[in-house]
Backbone bond lengths (Angstrom), bond angles and torsions (degrees), N, CA, C in turn:
res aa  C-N    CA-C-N  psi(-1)  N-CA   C-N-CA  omega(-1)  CA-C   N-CA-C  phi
1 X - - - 1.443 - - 1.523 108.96 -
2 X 1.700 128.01 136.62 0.949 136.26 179.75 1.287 111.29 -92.04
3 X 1.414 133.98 133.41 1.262 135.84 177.73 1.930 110.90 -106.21
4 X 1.372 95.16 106.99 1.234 82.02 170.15 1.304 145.19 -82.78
5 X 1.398 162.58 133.29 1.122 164.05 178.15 1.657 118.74 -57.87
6 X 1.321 115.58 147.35 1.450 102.42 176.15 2.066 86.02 -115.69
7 X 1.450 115.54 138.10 1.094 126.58 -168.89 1.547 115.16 -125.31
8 X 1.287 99.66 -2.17 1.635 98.41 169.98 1.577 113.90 -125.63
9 X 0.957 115.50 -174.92 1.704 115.27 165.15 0.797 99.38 -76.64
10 X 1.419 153.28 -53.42 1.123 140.66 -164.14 1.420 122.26 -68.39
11 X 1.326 117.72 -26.53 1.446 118.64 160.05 1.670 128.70 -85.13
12 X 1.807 100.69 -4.54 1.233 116.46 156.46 1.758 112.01 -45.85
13 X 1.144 83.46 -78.51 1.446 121.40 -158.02 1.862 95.64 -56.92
14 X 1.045 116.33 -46.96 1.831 118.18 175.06 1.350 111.67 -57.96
15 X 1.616 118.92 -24.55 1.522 125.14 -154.96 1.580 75.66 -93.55
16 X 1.404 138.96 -61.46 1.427 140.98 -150.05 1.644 92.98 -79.91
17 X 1.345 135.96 -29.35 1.593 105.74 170.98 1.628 113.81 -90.26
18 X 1.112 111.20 -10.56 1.767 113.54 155.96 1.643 134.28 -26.76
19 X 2.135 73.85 -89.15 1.521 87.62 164.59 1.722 116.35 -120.02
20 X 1.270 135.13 22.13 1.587 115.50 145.50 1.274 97.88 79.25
21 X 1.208 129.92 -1.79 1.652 128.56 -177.26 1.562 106.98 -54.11
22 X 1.426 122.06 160.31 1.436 113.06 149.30 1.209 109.46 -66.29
23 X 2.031 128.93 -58.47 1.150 119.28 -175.10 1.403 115.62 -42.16
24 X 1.131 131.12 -59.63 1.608 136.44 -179.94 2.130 102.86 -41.85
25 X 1.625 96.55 -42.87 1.485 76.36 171.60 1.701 126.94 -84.40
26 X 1.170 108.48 -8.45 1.579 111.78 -175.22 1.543 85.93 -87.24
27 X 0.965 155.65 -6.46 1.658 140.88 -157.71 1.947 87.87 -110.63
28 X 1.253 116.52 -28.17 1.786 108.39 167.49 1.586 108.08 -66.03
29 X 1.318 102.11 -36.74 1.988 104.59 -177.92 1.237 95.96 -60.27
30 X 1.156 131.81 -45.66 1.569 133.49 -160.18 1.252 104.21 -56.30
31 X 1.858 110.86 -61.76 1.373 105.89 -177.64 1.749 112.12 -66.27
32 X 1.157 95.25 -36.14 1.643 76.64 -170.09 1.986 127.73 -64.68
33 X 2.017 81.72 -20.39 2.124 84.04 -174.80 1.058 96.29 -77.06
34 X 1.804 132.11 -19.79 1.804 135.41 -175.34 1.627 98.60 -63.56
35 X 0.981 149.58 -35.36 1.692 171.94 -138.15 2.019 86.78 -73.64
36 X 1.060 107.57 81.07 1.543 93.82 161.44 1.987 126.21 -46.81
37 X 0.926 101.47 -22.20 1.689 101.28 170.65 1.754 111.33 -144.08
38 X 0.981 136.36 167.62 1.192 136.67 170.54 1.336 107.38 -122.36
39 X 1.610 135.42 165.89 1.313 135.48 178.35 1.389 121.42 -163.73
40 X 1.827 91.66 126.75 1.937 108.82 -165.82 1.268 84.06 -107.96
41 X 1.934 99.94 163.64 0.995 127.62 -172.31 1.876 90.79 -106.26
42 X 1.385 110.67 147.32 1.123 119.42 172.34 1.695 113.99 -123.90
43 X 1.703 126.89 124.76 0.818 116.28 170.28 1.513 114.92 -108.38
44 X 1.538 114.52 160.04 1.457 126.55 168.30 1.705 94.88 121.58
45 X 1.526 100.10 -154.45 1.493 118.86 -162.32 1.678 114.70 -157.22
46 X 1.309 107.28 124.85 1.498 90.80 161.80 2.261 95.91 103.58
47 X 1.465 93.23 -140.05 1.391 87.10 157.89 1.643 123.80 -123.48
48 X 0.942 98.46 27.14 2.158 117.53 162.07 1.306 109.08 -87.91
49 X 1.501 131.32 38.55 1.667 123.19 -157.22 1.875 81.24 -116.99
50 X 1.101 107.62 116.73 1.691 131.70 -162.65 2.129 94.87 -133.39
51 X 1.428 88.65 128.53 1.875 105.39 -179.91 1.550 98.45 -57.69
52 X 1.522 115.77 137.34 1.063 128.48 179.71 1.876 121.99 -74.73
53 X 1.632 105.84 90.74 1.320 113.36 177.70 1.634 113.40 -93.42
54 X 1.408 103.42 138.75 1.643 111.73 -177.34 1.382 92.50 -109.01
55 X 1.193 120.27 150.60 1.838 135.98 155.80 1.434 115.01 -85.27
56 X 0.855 117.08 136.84 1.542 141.48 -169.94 1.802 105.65 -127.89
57 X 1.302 106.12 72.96 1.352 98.79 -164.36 1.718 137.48 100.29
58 X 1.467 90.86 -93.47 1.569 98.34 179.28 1.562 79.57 -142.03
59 X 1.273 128.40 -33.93 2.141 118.36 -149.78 1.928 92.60 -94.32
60 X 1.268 85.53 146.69 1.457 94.36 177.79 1.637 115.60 -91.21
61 X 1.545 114.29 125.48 1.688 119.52 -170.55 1.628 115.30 -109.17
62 X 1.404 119.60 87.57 1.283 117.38 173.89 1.866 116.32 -55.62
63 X 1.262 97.14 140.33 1.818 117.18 169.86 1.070 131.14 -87.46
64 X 1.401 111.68 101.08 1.960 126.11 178.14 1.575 91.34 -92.79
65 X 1.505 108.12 153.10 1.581 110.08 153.26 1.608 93.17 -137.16
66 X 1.524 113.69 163.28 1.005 129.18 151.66 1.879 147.08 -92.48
67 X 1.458 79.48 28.66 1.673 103.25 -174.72 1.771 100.51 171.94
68 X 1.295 101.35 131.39 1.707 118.42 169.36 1.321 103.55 -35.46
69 X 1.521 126.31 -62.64 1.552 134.85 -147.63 1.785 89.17 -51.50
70 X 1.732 104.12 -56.29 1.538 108.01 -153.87 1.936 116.34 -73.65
71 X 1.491 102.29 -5.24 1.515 125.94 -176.55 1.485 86.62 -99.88
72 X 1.274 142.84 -83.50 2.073 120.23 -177.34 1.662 100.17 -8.37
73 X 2.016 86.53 -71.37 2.067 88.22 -148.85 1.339 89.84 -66.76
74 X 0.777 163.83 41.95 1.594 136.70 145.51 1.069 86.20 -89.92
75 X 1.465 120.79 -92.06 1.391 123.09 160.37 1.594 125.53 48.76
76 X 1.273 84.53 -103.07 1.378 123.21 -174.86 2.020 102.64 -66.57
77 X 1.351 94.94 -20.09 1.694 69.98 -167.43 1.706 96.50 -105.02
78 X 2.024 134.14 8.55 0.721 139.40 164.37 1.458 129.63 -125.30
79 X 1.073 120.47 6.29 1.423 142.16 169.86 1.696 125.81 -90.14
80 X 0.865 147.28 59.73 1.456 141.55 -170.77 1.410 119.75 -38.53
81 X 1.498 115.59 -47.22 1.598 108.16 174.47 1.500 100.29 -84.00
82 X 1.063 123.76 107.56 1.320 141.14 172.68 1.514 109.18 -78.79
83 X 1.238 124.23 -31.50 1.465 129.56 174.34 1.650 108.24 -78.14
84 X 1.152 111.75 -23.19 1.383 96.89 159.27 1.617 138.86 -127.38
85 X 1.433 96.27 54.39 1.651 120.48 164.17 1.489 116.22 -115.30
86 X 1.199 113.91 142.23 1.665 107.10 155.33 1.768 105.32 -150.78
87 X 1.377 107.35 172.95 1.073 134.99 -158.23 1.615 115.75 -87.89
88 X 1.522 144.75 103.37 1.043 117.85 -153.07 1.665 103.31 -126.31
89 X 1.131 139.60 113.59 1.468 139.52 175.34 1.579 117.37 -70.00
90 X 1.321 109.32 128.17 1.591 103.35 177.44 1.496 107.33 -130.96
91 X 1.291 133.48 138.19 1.176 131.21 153.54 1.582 122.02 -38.53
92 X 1.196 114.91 148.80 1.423 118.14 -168.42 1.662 97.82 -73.40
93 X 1.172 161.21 -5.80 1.205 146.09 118.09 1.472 134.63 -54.73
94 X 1.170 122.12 -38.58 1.332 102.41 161.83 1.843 109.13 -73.13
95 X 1.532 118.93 -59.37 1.315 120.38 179.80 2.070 96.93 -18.65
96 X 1.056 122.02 -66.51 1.741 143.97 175.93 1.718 80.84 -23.09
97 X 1.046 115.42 -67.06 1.526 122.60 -141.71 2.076 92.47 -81.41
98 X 1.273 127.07 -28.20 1.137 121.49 -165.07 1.435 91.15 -89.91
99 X 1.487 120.95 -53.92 1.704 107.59 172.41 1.407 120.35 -53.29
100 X 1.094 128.27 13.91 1.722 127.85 -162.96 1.867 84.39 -118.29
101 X 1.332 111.25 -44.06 1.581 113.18 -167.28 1.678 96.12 -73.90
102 X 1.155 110.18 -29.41 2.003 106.76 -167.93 1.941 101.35 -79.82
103 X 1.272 93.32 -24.63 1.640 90.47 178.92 1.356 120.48 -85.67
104 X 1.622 117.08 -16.81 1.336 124.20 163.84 1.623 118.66 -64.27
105 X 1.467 102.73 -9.31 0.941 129.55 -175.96 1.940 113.82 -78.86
106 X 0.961 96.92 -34.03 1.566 130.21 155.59 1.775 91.35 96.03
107 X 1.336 108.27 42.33 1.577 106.89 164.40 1.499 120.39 -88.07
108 X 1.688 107.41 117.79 1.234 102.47 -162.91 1.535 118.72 -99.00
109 X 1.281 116.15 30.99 1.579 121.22 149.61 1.487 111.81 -179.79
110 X 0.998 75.76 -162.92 2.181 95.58 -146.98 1.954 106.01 -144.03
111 X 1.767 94.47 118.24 1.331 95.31 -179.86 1.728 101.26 -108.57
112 X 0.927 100.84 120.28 1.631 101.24 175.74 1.862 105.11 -83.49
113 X 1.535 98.72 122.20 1.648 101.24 150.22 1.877 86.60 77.72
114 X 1.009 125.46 11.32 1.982 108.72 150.48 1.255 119.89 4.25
115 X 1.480 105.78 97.74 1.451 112.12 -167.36 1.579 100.74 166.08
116 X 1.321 80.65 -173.93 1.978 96.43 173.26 1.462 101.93 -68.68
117 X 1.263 132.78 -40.87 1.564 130.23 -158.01 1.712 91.39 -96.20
118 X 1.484 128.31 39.57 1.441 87.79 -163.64 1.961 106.26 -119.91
119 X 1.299 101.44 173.13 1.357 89.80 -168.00 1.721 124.41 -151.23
120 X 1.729 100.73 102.55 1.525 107.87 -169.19 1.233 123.11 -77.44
121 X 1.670 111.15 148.94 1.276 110.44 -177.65 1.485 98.17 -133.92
122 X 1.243 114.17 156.69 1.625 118.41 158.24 1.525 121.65 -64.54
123 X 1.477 117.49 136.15 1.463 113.35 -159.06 1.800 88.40 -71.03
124 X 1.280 132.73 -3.16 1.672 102.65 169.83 1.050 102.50 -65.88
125 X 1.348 130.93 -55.39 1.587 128.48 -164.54 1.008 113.92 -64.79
126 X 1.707 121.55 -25.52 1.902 106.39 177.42 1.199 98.59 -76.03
127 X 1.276 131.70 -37.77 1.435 135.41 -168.59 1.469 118.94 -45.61
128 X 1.848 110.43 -45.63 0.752 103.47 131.82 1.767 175.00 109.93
129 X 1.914 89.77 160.44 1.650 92.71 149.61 0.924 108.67 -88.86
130 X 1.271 150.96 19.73 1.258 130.98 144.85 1.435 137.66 -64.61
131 X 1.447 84.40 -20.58 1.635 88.59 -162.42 1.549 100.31 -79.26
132 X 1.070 119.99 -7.87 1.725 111.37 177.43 1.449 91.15 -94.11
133 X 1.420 142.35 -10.10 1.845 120.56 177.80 1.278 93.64 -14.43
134 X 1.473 122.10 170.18 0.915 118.48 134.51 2.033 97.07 -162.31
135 X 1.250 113.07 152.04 1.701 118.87 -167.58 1.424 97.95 -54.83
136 X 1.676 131.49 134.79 1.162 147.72 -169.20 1.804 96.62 -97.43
């Protein structure tokens, strides 16, 4: 029998809404602490430019992506002032240090990658894998 591998995040992330495993969820940490930079969306203009949180209800959900391309299209396909968002790349130590400032914030989770592939955690648990980031 051949065992196949899942080799992207995206086949992370399909394997963990499958089967719900922990392993299936520690193998998304993998890809995501491997992530040489991470990337938030910032909205506003000027110096009012505040990390882009969506509501889910009543709880407030801050936005990680794991690549620029997939931080635009979210973006872009839920944001209306489009002139005042942009795209911001951080090394996995500072990125560490900007999710640490959004949770002081008292935002209590985090959807990585908003989308079909995407995948929330409670900011204890990013908190964390985060705390091992470390600069690639």
């Amino acid at each position: 029998m051949v065992r196949i591998e899942s080799n992207t995040y995206d086949h992370a992330v399909e394997q963990l809404q499958q089967s719900g495993t922990t392993q299936a969820r520690m193998r998304v940490w993998d890809f995501i602490n491997s992530q040489p930079s991470l990337f938030f969306v910032q909205c506003g203009s000027g110096s009012s430019v505040v990390p882009w949180i969506m509501f889910e209800g009543d709880e407030p959900m801050a936005m990680v992506f794991t690549s620029w391309e997939r931080a635009k299209q979210a973006a872009d396909s839920c944001i209306e002032q489009k002139h005042e968002i942009r795209v911001v790349g951080l090394p996995t130590n500072a990125a560490s240090m900007y999710i640490n400032a959004i949770a002081a914030q008292g935002v209590p989770n985090i959807c990585f990658n908003h989308g079909p592939q995407r995948f929330d955690a409670t900011m204890d648990e990013v908190l964390i894998a985060v705390g091992s980031l470390t600069r690639h």
